[in-house]
N, C-alpha and C positions, 0 to 999 in steps of 0.2 A: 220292222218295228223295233223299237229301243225299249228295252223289261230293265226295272231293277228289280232283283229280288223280292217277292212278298215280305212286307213286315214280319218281322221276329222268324224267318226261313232259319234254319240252322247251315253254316257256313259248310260241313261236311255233310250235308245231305246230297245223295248222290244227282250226278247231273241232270240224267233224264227224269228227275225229281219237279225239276224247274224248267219252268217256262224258256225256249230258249238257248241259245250256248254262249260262253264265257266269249268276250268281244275280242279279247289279248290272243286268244288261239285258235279265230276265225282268219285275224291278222298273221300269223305264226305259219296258220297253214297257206297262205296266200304266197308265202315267201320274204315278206318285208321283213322279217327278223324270229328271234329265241324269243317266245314268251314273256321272258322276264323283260329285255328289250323292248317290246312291244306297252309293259305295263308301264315300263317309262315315258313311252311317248303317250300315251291316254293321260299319263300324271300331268305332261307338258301341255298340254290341250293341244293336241298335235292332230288330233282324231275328231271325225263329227259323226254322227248315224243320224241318219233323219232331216239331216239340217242342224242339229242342235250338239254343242260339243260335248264330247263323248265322258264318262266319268271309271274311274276302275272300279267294278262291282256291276258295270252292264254286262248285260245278254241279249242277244239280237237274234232275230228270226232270218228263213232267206230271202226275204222282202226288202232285209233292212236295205238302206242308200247310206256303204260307209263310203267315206275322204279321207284321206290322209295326205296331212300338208294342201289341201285345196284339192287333191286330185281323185277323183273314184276308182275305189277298189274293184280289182275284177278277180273274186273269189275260186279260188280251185272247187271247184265237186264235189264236199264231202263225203260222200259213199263211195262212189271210186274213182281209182287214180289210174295213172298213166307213167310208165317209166322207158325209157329208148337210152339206149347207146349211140353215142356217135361217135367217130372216128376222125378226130379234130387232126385236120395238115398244120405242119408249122407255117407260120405267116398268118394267122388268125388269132383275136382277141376273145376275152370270153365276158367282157363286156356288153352291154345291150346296144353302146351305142359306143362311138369311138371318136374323139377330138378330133383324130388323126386323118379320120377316112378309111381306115384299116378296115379290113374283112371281118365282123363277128362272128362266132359257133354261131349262133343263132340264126343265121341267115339262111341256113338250108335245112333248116329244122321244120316239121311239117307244122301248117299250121294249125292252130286250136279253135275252137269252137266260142267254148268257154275257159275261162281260165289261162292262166302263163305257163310255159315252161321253167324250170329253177335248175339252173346248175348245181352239180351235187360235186361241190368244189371246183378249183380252177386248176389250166395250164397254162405254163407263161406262152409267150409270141412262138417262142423257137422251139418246143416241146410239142409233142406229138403224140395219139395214141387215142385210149379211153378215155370217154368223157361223157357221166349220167348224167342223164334228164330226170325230171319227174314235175309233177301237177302238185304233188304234195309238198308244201313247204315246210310243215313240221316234221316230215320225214326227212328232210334236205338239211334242218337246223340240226337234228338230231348226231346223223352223220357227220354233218363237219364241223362238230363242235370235240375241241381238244382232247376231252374226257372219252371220247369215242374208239380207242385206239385197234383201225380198221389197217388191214393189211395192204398198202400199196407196192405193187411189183411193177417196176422199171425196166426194161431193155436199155445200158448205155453203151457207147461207143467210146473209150477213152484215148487221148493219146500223150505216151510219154512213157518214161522207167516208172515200173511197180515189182513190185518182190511181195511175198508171204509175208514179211513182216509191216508192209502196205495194208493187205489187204485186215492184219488183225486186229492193226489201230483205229482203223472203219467199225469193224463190229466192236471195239471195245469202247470207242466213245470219243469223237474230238472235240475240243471246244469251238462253238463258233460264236458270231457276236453278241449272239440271241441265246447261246446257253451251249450245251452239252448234245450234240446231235451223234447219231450213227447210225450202220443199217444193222437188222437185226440177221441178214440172209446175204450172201456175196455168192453167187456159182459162176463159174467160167464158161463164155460165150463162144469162146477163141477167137482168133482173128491170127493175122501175119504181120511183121514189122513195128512200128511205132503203134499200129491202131489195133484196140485187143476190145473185142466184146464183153460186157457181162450182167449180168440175170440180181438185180440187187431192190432189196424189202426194205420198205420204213412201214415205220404206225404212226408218222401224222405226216401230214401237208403244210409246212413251213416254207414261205415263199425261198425259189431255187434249193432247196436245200438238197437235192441230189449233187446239182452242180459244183456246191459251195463245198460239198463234205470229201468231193475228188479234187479241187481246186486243193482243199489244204494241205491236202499231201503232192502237191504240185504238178498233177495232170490237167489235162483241158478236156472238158467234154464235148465231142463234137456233134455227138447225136444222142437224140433221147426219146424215148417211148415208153410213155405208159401200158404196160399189158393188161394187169389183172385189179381190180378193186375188191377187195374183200375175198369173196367167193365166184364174183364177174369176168370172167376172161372175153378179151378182143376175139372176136372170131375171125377167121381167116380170111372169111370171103367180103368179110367189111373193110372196103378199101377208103384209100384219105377221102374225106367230104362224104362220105356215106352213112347212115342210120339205120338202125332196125330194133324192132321192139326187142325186151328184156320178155326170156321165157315165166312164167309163171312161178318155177320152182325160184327163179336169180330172184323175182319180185321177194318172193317170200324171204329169201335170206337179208333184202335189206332191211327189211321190218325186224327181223329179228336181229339182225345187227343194235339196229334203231331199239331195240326194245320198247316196241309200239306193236300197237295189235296189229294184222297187216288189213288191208282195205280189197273190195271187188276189184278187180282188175279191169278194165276196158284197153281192148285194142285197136288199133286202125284197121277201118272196114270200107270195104267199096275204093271207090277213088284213090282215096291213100295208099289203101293196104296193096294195089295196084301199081302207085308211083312205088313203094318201095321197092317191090319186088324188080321191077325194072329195072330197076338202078345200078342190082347184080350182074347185068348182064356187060356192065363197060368195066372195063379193066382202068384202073387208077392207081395214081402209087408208086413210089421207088422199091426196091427190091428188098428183102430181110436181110438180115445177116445171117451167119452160119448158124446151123441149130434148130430150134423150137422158138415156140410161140411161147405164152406165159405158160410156167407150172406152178404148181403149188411148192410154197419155200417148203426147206426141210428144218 
């Protein structure tokens, strides 16, 4: 059902005041977009609840029947979410669907019930590693939004001459076309001859910007892996193509990340929780390089 606010309701009266929740952050949480995004498309008549086009200042029950652009919303859970890891091979898109024919993440992700999956940021084609799911879209906007600055840890694989004074122009700051990038963390992976490993931090997700920040000091990246997201490290026994749920404590640090309260957690049970565990038992995967798995930068 479609509510507008009772007559003369005070705009700061708290939510579970009012009949209903706010329509903009039903949408938010589904994954279609930021909030604020969302108020724009309700301005656009972009949105219908009920049949009827939707207005900003609605609140909808879970009964409502919302569309967006013609098509029906399939709302995540509001009480609880759902968050996995999966261990994205290079040669996949993180796309839903792909022009190309290309392989997406999403293709070996368990399915849902109710509700979608949302990537909680992307990897390009040839990039590898971590890569979160969740149910919760306002959790997902929150995190990949700019303002978020969340610790991502990289495994690369360079190849070419570097020296110390390489490595300090990285942490001190290059420019690239998009502005002033750098990593805040460089440790040494080792490696022999031309190809040298190493362990390197950003705070945000600017498309290749690993790539582009070794390219300008005139290396090639040949290989790359995401290890750690925030507080989230890959685990060992998660091989490429593989998933497995986020412990309870990692749920919690994204919320806090997010600076959102956090929600019930639900996990895969029965059948699923079944397929996943199986999955450990096939060995997948090219080899690491010298060293460790993600650490914490210093």
């Amino acid at each position: 059902m479609n509510r507008q606010p009772p007559a003369g309701a005070d705009d700061d009266a708290p939510e579970d005041a009012l009949p209903g929740e706010k329509l903009q952050k039903v949408l938010a949480r589904s994954g279609m977009g930021s909030r604020r995004e969302m108020e724009r498309w309700i301005e656009e008549g972009r949105v219908t609840v009920d049949g009827r086009t939707a207005t900003l200042g609605d609140r909808v029950e879970s009964s409502a029947r919302i569309a967006v652009d013609g098509k029906p919303l399939t709302a995540a859970p509001a009480e609880e979410v759902r968050c996995i890891l999966y261990h994205k091979p290079t040669g996949e898109v993180c796309s839903r669907k792909d022009p190309q024919g290309r392989r997406t993440v999403f293709e070996r992700l368990p399915r849902l019930k109710s509700g979608r999956w949302i990537s909680i940021g992307r990897l390009d084609f040839n990039t590898s590693g971590l890569l979160l799911f969740t149910t919760d879209g306002e959790l997902a906007n929150k995190l990949m939004h700019p303002s978020s600055n969340i610790e991502r840890e990289y495994m690369v694989r360079v190849m070419g001459e570097w020296n110390e004074d390489t490595l300090q122009r990285l942490l001190d700051g290059v420019m690239l076309e998009d502005g002033v990038a750098r990593f805040t963390d460089i440790q040494d992976g080792g490696g022999d001859g031309i190809n040298h490993w190493f362990y390197v931090v950003l705070m945000e997700g600017r498309n290749r910007e690993v790539r582009r920040l070794w390219e300008s000091q005139g290396l090639t990246v040949s290989r790359l892996k995401r290890v750690r997201y925030g507080e989230v490290f890959i685990p060992s026994r998660v091989k490429q193509g593989q998933w497995v749920e986020l412990e309870p404590k990692e749920v919690k640090s994204l919320y806090r990340m997010a600076e959102l309260p956090p929600k019930k957690l639900r996990k895969a049970a029965g059948k699923e929780r079944e397929k996943m565990e199986r999955q450990f038992g096939k060995r997948e995967g090219r080899g690491a390089p010298p060293g460790r798995g993600g650490r914490k930068a210093r």
